[in-house]
Backbone as CSV, one residue per row, in Angstrom:
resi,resn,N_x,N_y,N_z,CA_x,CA_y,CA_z,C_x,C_y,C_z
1,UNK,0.839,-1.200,0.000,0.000,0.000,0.000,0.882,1.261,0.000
2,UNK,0.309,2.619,-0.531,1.469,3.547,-0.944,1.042,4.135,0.447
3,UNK,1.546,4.861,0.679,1.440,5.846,1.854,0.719,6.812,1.842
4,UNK,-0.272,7.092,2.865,-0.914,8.031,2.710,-1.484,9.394,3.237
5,UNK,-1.447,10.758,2.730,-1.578,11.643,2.972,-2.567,11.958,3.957
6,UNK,-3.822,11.538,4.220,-4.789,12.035,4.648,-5.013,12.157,6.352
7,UNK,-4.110,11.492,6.851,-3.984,11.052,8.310,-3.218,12.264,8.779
8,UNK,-2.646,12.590,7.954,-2.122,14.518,8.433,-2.757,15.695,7.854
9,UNK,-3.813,15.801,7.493,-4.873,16.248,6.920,-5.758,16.840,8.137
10,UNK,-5.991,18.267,8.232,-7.129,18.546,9.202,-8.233,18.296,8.717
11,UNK,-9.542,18.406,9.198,-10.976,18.282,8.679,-11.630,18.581,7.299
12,UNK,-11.229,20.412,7.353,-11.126,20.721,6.366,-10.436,20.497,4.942
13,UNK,-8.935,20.325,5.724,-7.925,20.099,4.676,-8.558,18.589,3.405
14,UNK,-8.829,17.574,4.732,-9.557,16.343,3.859,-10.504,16.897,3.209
15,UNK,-11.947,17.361,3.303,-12.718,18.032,2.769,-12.208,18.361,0.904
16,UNK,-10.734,19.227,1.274,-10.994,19.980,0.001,-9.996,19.220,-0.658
17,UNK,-9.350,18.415,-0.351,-9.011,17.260,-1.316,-9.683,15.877,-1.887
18,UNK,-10.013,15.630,-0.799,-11.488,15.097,-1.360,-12.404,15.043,-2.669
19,UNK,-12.338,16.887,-2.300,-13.510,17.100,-3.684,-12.642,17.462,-5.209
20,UNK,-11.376,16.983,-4.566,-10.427,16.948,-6.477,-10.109,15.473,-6.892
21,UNK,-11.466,15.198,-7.311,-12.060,14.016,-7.806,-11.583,14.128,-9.082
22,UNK,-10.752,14.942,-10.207,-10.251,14.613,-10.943,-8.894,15.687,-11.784
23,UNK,-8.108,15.166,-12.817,-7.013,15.939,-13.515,-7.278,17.348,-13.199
24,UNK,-8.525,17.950,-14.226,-8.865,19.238,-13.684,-9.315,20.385,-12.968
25,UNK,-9.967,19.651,-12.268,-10.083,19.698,-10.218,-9.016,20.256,-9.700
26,UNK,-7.930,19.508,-9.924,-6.623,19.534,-9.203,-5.770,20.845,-9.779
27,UNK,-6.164,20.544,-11.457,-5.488,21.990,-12.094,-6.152,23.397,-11.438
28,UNK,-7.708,23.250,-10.933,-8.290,24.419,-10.874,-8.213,24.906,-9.366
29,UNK,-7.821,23.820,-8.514,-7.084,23.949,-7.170,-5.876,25.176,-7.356
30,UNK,-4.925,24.341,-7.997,-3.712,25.082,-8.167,-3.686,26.394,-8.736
31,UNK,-4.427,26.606,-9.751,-4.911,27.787,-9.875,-5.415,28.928,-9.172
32,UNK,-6.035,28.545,-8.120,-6.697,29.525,-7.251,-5.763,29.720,-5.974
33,UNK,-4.311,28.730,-6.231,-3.443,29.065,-5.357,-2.448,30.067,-5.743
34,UNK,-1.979,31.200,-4.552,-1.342,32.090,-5.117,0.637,31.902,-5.367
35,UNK,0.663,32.210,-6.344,1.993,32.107,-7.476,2.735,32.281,-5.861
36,UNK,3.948,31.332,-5.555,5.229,31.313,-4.545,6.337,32.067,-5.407
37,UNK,7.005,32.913,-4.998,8.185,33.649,-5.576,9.145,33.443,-4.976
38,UNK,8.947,33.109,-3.432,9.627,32.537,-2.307,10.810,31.488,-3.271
39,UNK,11.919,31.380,-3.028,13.276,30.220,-2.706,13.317,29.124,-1.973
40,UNK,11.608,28.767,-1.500,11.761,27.353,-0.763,11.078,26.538,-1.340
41,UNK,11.182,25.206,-0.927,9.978,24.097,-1.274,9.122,23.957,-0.514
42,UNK,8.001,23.629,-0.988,6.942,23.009,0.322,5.840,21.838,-0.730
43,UNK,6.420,20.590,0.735,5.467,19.994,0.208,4.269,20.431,-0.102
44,UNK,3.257,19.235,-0.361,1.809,19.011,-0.216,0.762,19.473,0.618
45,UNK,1.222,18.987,1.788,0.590,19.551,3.378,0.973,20.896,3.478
46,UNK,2.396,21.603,2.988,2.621,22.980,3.057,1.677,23.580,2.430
47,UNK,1.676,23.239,1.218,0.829,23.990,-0.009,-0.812,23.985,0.501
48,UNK,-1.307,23.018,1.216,-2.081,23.548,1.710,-2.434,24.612,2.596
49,UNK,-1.581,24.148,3.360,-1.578,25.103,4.440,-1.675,26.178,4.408
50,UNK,-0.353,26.550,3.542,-0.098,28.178,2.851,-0.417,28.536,1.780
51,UNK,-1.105,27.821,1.071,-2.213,28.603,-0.443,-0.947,28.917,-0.705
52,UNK,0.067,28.577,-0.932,1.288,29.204,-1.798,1.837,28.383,-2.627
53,UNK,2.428,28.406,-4.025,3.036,27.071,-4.115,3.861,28.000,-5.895
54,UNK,5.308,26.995,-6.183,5.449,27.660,-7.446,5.651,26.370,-7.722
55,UNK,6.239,26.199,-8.968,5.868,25.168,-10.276,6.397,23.661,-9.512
56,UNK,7.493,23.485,-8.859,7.978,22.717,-8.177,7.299,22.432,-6.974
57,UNK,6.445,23.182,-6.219,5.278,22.671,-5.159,4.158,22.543,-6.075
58,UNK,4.012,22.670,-7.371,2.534,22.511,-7.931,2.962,20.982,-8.232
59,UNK,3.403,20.937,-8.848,3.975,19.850,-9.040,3.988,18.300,-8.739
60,UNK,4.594,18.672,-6.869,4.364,17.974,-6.533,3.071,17.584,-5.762
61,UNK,2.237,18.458,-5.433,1.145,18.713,-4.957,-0.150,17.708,-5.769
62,UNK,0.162,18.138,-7.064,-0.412,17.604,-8.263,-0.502,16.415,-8.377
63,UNK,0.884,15.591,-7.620,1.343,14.058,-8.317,0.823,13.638,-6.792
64,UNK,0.844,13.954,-5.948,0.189,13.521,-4.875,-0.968,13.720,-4.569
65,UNK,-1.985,14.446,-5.190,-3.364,14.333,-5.572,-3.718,13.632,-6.360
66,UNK,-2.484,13.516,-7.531,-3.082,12.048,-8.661,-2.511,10.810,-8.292
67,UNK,-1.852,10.803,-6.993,-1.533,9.431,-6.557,-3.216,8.921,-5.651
68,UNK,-3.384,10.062,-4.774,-4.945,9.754,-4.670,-6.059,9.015,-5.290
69,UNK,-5.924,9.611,-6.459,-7.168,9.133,-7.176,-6.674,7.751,-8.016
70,UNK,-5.377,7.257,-7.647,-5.258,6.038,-8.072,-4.014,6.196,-9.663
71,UNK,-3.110,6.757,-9.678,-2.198,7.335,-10.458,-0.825,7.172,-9.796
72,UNK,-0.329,6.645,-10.916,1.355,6.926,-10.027,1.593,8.312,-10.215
73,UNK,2.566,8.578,-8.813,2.791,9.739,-9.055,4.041,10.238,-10.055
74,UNK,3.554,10.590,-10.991,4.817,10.492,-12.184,4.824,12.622,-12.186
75,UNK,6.667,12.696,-12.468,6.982,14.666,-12.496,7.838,14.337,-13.866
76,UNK,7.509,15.318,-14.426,8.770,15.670,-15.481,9.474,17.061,-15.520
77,UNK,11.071,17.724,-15.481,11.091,18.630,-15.504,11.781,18.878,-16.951
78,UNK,11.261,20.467,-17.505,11.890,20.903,-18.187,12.649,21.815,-18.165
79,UNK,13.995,21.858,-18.981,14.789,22.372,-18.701,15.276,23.949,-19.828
80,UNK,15.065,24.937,-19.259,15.994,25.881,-20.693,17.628,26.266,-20.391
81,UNK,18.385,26.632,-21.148,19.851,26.647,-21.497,20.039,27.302,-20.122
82,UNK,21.172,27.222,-19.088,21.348,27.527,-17.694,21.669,29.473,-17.858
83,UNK,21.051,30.105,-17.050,21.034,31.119,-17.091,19.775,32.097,-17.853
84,UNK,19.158,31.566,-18.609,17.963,32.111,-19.681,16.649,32.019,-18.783
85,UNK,16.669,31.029,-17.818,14.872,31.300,-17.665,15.023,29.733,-16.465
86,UNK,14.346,29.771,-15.865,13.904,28.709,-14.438,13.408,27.495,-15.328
87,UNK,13.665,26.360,-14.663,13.185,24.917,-15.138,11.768,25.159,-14.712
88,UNK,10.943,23.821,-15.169,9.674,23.689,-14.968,8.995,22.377,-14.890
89,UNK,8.090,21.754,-13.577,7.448,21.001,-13.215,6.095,20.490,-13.883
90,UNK,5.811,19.397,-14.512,4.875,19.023,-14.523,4.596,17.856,-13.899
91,UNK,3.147,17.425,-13.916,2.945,16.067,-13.012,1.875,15.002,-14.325
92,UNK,2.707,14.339,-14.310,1.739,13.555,-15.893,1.206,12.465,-15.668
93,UNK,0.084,12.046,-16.287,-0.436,10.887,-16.084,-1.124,10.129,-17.304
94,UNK,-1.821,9.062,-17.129,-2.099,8.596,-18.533,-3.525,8.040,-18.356
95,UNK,-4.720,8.365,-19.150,-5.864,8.468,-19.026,-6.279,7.816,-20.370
96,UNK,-7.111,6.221,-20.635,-7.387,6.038,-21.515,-5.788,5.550,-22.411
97,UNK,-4.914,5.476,-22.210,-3.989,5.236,-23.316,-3.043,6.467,-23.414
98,UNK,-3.426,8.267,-23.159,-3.140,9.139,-23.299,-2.459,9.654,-22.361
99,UNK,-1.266,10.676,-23.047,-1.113,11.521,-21.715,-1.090,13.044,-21.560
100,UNK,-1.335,13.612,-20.200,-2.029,14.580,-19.860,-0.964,14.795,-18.584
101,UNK,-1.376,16.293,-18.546,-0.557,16.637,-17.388,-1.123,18.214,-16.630
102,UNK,-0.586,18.319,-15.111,-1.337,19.570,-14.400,0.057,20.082,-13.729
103,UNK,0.052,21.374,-13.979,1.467,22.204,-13.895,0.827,23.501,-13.138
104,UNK,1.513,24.377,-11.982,1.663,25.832,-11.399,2.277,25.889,-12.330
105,UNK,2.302,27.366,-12.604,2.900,28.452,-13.449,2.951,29.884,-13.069
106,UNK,3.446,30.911,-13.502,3.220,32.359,-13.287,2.868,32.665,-14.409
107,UNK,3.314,31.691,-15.875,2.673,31.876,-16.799,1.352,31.247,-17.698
108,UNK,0.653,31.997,-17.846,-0.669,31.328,-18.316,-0.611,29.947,-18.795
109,UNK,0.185,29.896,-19.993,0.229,28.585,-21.074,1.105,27.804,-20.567
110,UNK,1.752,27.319,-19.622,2.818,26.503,-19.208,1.718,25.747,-17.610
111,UNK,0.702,25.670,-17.936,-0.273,24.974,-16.943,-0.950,23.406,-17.324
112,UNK,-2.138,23.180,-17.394,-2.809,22.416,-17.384,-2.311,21.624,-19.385
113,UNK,-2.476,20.280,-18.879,-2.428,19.881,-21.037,-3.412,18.855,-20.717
114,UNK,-4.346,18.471,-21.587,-5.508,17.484,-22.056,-4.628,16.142,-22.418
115,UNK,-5.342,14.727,-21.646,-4.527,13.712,-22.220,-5.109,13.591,-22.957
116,UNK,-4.458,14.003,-24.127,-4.350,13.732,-25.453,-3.161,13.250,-26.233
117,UNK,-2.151,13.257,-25.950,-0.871,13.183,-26.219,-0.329,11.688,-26.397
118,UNK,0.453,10.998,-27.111,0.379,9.815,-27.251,1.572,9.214,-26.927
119,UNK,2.760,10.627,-26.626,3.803,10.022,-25.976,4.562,11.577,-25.399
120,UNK,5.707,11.037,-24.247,5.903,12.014,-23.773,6.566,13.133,-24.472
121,UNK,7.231,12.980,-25.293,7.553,14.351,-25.875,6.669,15.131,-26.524
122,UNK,5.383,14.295,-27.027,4.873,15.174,-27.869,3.962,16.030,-26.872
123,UNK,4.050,15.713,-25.942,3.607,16.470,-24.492,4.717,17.931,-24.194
124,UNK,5.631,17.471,-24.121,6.752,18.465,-23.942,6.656,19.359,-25.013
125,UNK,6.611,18.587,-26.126,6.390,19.875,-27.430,5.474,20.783,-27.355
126,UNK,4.479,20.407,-26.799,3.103,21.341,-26.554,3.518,22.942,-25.688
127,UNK,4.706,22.305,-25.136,5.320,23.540,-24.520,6.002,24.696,-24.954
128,UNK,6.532,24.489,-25.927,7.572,24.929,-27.432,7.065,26.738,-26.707
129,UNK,6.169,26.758,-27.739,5.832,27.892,-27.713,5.412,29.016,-26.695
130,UNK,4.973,28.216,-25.652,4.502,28.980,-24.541,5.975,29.153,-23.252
131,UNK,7.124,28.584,-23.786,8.256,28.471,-22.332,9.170,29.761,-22.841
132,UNK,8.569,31.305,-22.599,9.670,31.800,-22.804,9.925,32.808,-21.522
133,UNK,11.031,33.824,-21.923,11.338,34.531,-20.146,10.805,35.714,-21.065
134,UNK,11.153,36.743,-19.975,10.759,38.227,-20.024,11.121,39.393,-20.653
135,UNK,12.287,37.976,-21.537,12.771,38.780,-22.649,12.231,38.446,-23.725
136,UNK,11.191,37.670,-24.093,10.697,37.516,-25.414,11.118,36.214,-25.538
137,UNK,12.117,35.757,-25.018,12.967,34.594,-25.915,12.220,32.878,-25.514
138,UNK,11.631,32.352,-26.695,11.776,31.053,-26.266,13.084,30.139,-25.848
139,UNK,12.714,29.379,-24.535,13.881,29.248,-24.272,14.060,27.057,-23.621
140,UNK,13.028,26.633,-23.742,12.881,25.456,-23.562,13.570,24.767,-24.712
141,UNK,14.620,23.601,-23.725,15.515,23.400,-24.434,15.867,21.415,-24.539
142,UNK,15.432,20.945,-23.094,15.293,19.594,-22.881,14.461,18.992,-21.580
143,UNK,14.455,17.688,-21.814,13.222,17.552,-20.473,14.028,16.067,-20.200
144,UNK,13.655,16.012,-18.822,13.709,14.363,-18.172,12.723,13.317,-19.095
145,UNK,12.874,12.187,-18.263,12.179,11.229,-18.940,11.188,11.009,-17.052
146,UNK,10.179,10.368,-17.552,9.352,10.544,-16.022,10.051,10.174,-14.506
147,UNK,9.427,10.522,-13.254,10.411,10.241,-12.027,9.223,9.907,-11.576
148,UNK,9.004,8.943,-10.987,8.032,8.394,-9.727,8.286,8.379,-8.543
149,UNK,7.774,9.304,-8.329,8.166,10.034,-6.902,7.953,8.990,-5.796
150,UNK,7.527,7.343,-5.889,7.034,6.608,-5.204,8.507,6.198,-4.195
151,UNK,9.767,6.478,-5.420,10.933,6.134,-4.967,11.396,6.877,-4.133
152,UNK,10.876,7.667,-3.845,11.597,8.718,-2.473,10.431,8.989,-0.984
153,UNK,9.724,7.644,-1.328,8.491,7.671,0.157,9.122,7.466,1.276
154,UNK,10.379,7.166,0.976,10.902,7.027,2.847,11.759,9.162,3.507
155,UNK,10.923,10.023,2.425,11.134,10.876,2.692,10.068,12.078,3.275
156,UNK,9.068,10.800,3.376,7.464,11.317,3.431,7.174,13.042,2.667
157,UNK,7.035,12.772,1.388,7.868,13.906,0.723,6.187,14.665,0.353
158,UNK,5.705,13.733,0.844,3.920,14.457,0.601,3.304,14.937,1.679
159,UNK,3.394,14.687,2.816,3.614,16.243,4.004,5.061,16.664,4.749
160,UNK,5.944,16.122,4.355,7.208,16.827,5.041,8.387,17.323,4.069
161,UNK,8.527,18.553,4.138,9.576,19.737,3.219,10.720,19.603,2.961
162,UNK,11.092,18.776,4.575,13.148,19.017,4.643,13.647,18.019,3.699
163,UNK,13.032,17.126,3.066,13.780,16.264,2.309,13.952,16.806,0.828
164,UNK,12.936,17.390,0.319,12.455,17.858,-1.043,13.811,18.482,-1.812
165,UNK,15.073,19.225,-1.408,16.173,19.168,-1.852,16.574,18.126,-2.812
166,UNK,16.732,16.888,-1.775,16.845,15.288,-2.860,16.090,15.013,-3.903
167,UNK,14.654,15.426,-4.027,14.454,15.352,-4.752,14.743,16.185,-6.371
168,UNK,14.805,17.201,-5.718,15.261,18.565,-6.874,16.656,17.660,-7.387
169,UNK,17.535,18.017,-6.262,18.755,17.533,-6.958,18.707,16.237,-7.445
170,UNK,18.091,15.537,-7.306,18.272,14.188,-8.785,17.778,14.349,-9.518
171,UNK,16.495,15.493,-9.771,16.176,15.847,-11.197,16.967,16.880,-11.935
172,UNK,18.035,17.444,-11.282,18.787,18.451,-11.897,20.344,17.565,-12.300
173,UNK,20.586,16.434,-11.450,21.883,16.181,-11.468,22.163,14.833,-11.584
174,UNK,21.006,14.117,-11.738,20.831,12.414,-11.684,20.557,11.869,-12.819
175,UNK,19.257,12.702,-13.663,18.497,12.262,-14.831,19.359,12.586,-16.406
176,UNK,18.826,11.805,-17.057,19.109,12.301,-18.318,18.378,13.053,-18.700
177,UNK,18.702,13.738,-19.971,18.119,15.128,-20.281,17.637,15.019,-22.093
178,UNK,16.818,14.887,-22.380,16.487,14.743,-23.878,16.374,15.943,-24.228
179,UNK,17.363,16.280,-25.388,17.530,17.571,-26.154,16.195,17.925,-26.951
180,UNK,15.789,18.704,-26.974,14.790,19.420,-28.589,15.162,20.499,-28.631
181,UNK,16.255,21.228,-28.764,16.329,22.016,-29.485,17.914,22.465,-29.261
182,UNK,18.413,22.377,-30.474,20.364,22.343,-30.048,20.585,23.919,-30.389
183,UNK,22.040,24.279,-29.951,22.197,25.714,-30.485,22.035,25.607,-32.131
184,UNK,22.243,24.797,-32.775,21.912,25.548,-34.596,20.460,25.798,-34.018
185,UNK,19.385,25.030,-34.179,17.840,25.631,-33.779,17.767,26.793,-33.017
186,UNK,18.423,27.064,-31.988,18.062,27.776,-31.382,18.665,29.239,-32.112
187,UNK,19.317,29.815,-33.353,19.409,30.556,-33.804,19.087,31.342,-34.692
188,UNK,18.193,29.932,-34.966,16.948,30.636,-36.005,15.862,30.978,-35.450
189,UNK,15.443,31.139,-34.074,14.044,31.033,-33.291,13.467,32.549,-33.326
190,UNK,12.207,32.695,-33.890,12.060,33.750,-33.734,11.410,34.294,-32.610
191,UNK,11.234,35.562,-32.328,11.271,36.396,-31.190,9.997,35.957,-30.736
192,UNK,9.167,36.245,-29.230,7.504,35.794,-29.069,6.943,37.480,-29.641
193,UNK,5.866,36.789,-30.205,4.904,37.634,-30.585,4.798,38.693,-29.337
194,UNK,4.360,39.796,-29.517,4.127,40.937,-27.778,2.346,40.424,-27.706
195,UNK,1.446,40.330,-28.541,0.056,39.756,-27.946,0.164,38.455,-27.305
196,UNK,1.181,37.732,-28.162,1.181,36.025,-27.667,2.096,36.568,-26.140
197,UNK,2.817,36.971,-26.134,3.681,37.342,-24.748,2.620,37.959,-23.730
198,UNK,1.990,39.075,-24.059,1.265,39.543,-22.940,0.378,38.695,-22.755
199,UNK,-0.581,38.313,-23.462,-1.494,37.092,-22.980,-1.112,35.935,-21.900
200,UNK,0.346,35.698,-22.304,0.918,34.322,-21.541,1.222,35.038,-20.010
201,UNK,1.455,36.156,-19.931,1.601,37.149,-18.740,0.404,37.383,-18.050
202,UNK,-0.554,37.269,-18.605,-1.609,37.728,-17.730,-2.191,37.432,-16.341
203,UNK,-1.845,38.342,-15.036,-1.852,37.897,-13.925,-1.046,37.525,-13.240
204,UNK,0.411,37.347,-13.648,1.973,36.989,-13.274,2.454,37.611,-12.215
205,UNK,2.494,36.988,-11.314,2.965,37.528,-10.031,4.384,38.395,-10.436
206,UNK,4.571,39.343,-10.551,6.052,39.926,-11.027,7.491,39.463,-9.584
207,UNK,7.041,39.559,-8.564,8.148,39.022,-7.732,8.390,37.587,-8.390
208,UNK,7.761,36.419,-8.839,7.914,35.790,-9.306,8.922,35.247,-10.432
209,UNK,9.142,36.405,-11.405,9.490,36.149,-13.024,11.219,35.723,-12.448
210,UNK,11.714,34.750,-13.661,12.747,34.842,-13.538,12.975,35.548,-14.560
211,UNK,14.256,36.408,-14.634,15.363,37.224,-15.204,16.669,36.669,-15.177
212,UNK,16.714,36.682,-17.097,18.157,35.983,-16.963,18.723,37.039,-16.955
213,UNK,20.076,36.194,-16.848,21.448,36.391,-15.942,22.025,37.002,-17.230
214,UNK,22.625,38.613,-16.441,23.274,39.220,-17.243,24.318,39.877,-16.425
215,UNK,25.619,40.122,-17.201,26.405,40.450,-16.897,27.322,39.852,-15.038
216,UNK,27.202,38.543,-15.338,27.451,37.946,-14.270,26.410,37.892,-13.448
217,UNK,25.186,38.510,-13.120,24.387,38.415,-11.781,23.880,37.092,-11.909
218,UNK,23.194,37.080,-10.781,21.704,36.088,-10.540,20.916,36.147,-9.878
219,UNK,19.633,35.474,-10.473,18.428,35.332,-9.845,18.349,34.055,-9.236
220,UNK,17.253,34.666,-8.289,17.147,33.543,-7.496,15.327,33.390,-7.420
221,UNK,14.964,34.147,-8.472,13.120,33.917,-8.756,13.285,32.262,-9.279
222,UNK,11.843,32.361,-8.887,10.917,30.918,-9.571,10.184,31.197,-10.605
223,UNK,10.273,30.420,-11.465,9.464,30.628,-12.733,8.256,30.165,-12.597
């Protein structure tokens, strides 16, 4: 039996997980939670707690609500060229044959995808267009292959925080990384549209945005 969340759950807390009886339930949860700009992780039980969460607590939040409803909990991250723009969390699953996935964002189009998809990249591709920073630039560049977070339950990683490091760092430093898009591609890419850009902005927590790295600095935002 997998382990389970609900025994650290207040009244309420059960209540409103409970009623995310499905994929887009869970997306429309996360949604109404407000964008984390914050530098920490928090589990599941955090994210409740604190209505806060960025792509890496949606994330996981997500895969432990779809471990609920009977889903492994499967994350994929994507990655853009180091310095250009923050990686990004999704939580995927497979519905019917298909796959589908529920993502936090600060940006509009880098959220919720319909299982529709028939394999994982062509999931990732769906992203192409919508992963860029605040400079215009598309910048999504490679992604993991799935992580089942089932392998890190002796970290009780679905209400407790201090472990969640381990998890980051084996998706940053453990996994392989499937390329789509090498520097020749990436020099022909053209700029984002400013309607397609502001649209994807709409509502963006601005403490949030990451800003790449220029002239030596860094950020330390969440995308």
């Amino acid at each position: 039996m997998p382990p389970d969340i609900d025994p650290y759950l207040s009244p309420n807390q059960l209540a409103l997980v409970q009623s995310l009886t499905s994929p887009p339930k869970i997306q429309a949860y996360l949604d109404s939670v407000t964008y984390s700009p914050e530098d920490i992780y928090r589990c599941p039980l955090q994210v409740l707690q604190d209505r806060l969460a960025h792509c890496l607590d949606g994330g996981l939040f997500a895969a432990a609500m779809l471990r609920r409803l009977g889903y492994p909990p499967l994350v994929v991250d994507l990655f853009p060229d180091p310095g250009m723009d923050d990686d990004h969390v999704l939580a995927v699953y497979r519905y019917k044959g298909y796959l589908g996935c529920i993502a936090k964002s600060n940006y509009v189009g880098l959220r919720y995808r319909e299982p529709v998809f028939r394999s994982l990249r062509e999931l990732v591709m769906s992203y192409f267009e919508d992963f860029y920073n605040v400079d215009g630039v598309k910048t999504l560049r490679s992604y993991t292959p799935t992580l089942d977070l089932a392998r890190f339950d002796h970290l009780e990683w679905m209400w407790r925080s201090d472990g969640l490091e381990q998890i980051v760092d084996h998706m940053f430093h453990k996994m392989r990384r499937y390329v789509i898009a090498t520097p020749e591609m990436t020099g022909w890419l053209a700029p984002v549209d400013k309607r397609f850009f502001d649209a994807g902005m709409y509502g963006a927590n601005p403490d949030g945005l990451y800003h790449p790295q220029k002239t030596g600095s860094a950020s330390d935002a969440q995308d």
